[in-house]
C-alpha positions in Angstrom: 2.9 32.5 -11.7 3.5 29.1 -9.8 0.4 26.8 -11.0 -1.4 25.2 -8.2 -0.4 21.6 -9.3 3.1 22.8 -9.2 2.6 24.2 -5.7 1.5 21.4 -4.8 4.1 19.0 -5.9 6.4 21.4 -4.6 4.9 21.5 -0.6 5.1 17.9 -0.8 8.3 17.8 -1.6 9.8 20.1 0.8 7.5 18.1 3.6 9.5 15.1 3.0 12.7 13.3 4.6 15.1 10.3 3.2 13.4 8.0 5.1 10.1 9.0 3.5 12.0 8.8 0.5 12.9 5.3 0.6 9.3 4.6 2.2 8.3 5.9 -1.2 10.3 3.5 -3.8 10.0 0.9 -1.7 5.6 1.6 -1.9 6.0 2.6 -5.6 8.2 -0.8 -6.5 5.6 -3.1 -4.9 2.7 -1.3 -6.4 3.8 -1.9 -9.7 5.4 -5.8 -9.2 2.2 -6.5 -7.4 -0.7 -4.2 -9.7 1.4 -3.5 -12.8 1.4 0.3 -12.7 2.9 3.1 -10.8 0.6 4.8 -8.1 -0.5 8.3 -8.1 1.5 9.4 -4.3 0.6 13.2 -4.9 -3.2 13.1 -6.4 -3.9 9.7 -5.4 -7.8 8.7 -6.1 -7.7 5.1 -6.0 -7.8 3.2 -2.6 -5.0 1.3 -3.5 -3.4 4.3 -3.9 -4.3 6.3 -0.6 -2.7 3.4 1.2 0.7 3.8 -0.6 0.1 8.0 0.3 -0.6 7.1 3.8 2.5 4.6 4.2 4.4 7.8 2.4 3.1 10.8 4.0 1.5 10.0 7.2 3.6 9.8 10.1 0.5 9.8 12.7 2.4 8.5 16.6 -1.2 6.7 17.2 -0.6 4.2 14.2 2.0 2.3 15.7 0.4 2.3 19.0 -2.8 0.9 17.6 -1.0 -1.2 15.1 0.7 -3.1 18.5 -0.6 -6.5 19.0 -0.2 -5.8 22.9 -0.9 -2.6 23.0 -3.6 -1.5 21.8 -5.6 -4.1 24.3 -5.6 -1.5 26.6 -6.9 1.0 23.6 -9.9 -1.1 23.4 -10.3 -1.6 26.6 -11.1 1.8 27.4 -13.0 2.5 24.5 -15.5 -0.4 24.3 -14.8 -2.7 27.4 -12.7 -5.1 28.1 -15.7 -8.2 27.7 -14.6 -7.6 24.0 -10.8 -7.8 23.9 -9.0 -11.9 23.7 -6.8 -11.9 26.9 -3.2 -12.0 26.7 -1.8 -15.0 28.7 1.4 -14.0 28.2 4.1 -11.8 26.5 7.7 -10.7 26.4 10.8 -10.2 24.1 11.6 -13.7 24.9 9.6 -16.9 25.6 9.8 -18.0 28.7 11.4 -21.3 29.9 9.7 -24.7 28.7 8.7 -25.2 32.1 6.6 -22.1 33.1 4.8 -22.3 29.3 1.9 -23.7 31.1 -0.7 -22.2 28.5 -4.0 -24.2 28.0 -4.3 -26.1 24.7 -5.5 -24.6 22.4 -4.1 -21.5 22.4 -1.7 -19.0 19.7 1.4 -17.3 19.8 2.2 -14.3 18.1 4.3 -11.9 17.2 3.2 -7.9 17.8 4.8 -6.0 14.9 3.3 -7.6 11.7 0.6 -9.6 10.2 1.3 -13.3 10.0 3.4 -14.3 12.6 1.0 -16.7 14.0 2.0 -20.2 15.7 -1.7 -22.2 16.5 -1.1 -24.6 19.0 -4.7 -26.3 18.8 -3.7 -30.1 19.7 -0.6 -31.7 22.2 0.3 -32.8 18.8 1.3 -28.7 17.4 3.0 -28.2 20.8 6.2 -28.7 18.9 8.3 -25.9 21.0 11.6 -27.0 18.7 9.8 -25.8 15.8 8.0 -22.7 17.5 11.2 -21.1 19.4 12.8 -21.5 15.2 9.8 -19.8 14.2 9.2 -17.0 16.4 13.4 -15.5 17.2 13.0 -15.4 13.2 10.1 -13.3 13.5 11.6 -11.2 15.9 14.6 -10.7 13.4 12.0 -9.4 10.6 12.0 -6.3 10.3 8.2 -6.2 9.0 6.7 -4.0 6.3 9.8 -2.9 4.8 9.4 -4.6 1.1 6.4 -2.1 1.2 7.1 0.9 3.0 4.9 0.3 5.9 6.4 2.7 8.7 4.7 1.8 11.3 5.8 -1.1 11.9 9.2 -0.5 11.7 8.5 1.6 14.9 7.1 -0.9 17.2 9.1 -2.4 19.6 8.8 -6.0 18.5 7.6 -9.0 21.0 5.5 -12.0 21.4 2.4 -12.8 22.7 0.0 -15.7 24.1 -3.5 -15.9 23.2 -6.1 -18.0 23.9 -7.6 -19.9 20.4 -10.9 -18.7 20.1 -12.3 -21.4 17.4 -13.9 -24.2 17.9 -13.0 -27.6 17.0 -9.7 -26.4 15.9 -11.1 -24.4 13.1 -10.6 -20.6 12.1 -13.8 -18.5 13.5 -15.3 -15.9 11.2 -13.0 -12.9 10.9 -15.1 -10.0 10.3 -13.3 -6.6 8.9 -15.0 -3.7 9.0 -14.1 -1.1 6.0 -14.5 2.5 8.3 -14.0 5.4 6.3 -14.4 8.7 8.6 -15.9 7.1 11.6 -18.8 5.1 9.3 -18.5 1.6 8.7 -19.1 0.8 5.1 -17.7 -3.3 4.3 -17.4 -6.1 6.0 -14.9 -8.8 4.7 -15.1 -12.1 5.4 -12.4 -14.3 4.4 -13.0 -18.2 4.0 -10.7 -21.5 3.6 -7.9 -19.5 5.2 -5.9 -23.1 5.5 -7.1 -24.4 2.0 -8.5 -21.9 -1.3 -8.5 -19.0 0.7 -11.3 -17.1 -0.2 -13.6 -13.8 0.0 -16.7 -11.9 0.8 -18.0 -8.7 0.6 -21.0 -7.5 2.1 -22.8 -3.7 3.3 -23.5 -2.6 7.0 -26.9 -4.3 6.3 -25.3 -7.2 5.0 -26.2 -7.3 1.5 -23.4 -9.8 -0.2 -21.5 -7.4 -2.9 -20.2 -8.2 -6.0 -17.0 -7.1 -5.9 -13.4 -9.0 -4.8 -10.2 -7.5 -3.5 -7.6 -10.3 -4.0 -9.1 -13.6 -3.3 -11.9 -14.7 -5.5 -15.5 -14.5 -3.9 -16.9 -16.7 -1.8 -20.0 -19.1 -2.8 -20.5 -20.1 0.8 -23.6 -19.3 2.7 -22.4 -16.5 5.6 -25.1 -16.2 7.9 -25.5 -12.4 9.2 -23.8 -12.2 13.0 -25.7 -11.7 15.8 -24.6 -9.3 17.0 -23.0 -7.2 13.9 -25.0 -4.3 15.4 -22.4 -4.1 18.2 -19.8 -4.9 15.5 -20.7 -1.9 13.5 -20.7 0.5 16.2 -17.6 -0.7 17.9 -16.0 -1.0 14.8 -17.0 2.6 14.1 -16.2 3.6 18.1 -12.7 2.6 17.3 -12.1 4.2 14.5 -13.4 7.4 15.0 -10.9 10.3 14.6 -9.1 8.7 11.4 -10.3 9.1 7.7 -10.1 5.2 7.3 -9.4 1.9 8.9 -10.0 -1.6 9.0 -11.2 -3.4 12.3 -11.5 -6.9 12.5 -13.8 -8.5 14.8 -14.8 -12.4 15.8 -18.0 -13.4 17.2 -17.7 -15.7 20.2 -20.3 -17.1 21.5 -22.8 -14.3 20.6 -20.6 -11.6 21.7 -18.0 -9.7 19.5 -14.3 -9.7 20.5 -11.6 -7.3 19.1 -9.0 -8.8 16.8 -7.1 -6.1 15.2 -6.8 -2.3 13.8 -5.5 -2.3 9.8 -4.0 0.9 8.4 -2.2 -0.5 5.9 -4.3 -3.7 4.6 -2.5 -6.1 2.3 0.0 -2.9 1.8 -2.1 -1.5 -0.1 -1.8 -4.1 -3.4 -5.3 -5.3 -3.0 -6.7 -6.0 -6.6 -9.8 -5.3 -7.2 -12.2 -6.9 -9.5 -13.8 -5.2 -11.6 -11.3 -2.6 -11.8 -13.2 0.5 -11.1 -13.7 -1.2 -7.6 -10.7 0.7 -6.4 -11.7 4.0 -7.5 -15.2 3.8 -5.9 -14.0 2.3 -2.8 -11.2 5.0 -2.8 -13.5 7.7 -3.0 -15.0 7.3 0.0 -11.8 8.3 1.8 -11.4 11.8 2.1 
């Protein structure tokens, strides 16, 4: 008789295509160049490692959607109001000509289809559109998330986007990322010296600093509690309800949160976490 381990190995098998296949090296590869080891893809308990199932397994059509720079605006829009959503001063497969690219200093450009395609235009002095228009045709040539195995962006269709800049005095605002893990918001991460020693900070839904780090080392700085983390938290959770984990990022403005992004994949899932038995615990709670 067919053990239930074998069973199992076996319906996973059969569930799979050649591009899930490829998906699969391509997650297994980076989880050992970046971690060391090999993931666990069929009885996966770490977090670490549920992120390498999901960018394996899960072909879910709302991930790109809500992975879209543009569109998932109107995503949060309708879930939480638009009050709480940066507006989009512009966006296209092309930029527009020099002359019509009016946009009030300070403001960002972006690309939709990744993490890190960011231009910050924050002074006349970054308005450098030689160096920009380089910059963002080579982002629309990257074909994001493929290293890793990160299918869902390899299924949005791929184009820029204005923002307003939402710091103040040219520097970064808060980014606060909200750890939801079946429709309950368990972390938020607060990253620090993005532009210098970029560093880290964990902390509870009651905002209790925790002692662990996922990447960057921990933060000594002082990270006064939002105001309005309340609204945060239940956005946060608002957003994410129907999916058995994701990250959404929120900044505070003025008192009042504004949406940032969805993460279903973060950092591809090659987080390392310090101590080690981090990842375990954290992955436990997604189930």
């Amino acid at each position: 008789m067919m053990s239930k381990v074998a069973k199992t190995v076996r319906a996973a098998v059969k569930r799979v295509i050649p591009e899930q296949i490829i998906a699969a090296r391509a997650a297994v590869n980076g989880y050992r160049d970046k971690l060391g080891t090999r993931p666990n893809l069929l009885f996966p308990s770490k977090f670490t490692e549920k992120v390498q199932w999901r960018k394996v397994f899960v072909r879910d059509k709302r991930l790109p959607l809500l992975a879209d720079k543009v569109l998932v605006k109107d995503f949060v829009k309708d879930r939480i109001g638009a009050e709480h959503v940066i507006p989009t001063l512009w966006h296209g497969e092309v930029l527009p000509p020099r002359h019509q690219r009016a946009w009030p200093i300070p403001f960002v450009v972006k690309a939709n289809h990744g993490c890190g395609f960011n231009a910050f235009v924050r002074s006349p002095a970054e308005c450098d559109w030689d160096r920009i228009e380089q910059t963002t045709a080579a982002w629309l040539e990257t074909k994001y998330g493929e290293w890793g195995g990160e299918w869902m962006y390899s299924v949005i269709k791929r184009q820029l986007l204005v923002e307003p800049f939402v710091g103040k005095d040219s520097c970064f605002p808060f980014d606060y990322k909200v750890w939801v893990f079946n429709g309950v918001a368990h972390f938020v991460q607060v990253d620090t010296d993005r532009e210098t020693l970029h560093k880290r900070a964990m902390f509870d839904r009651d905002w209790v600093r925790l002692n662990f780090q996922v990447t960057h080392p921990l933060s000594e700085r002082r990270i006064e509690r939002p105001v309005s983390l309340d609204e945060i938290l239940k956005f946060s959770e608002m957003l994410a309800s129907g999916f058995d984990f994701v990250r959404v990022d929120f900044y505070e403005i003025d008192g009042v949160p504004k949406f940032g992004e969805m993460t279903f994949y973060p950092e591809a899932g090659y987080g390392r976490f310090l101590p080690n038995d981090m990842d375990v615990k954290v992955g436990s709670l997604w189930h």
